[in-house]
C-alpha positions as CSV (number, residue, x, y, z in Angstrom):
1,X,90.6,-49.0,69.9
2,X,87.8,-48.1,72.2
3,X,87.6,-49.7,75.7
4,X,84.5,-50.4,76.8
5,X,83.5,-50.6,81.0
6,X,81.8,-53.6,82.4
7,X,80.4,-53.5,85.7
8,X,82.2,-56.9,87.3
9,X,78.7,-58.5,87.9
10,X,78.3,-58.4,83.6
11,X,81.5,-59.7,82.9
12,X,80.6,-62.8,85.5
13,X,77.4,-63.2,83.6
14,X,79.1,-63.6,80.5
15,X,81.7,-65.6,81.6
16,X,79.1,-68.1,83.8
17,X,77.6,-68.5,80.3
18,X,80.5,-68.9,78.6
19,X,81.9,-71.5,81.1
20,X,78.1,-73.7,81.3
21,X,78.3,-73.5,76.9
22,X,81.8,-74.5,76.7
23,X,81.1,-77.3,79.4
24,X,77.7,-78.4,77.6
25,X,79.3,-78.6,74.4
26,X,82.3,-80.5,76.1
27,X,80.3,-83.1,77.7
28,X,78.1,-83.4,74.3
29,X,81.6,-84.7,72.5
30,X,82.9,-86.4,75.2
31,X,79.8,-88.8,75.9
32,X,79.5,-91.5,74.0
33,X,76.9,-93.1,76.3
34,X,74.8,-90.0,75.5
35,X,75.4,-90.0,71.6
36,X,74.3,-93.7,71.5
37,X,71.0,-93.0,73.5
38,X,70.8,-90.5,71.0
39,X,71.3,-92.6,67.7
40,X,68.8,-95.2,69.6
41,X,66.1,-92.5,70.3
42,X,66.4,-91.6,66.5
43,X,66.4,-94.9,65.8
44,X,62.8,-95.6,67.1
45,X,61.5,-93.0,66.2
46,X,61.2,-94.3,63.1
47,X,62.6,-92.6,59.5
């Protein structure tokens, strides 16, 4: 298998953006309060 060199700074990148994803996603399941608004905001908008 080939390795491949990341400067440090790339591999922070990737793993800031990794981290905020994983955390929006998280707080996306975990929110309730949120999921409502959302099911309201749907809701009014009219089918």
């Amino acid at each position: 298998m080939k390795k491949y060199k990341f400067s440090k700074s790339i591999r922070k990148k990737w793993a800031d953006k990794d981290l905020k994803l994983r955390k929006d996603l998280r707080t996306e399941e975990e929110d309730p309060e949120a999921e409502r608004q959302l099911q309201e905001w749907k809701d009014n908008r009219g089918h």
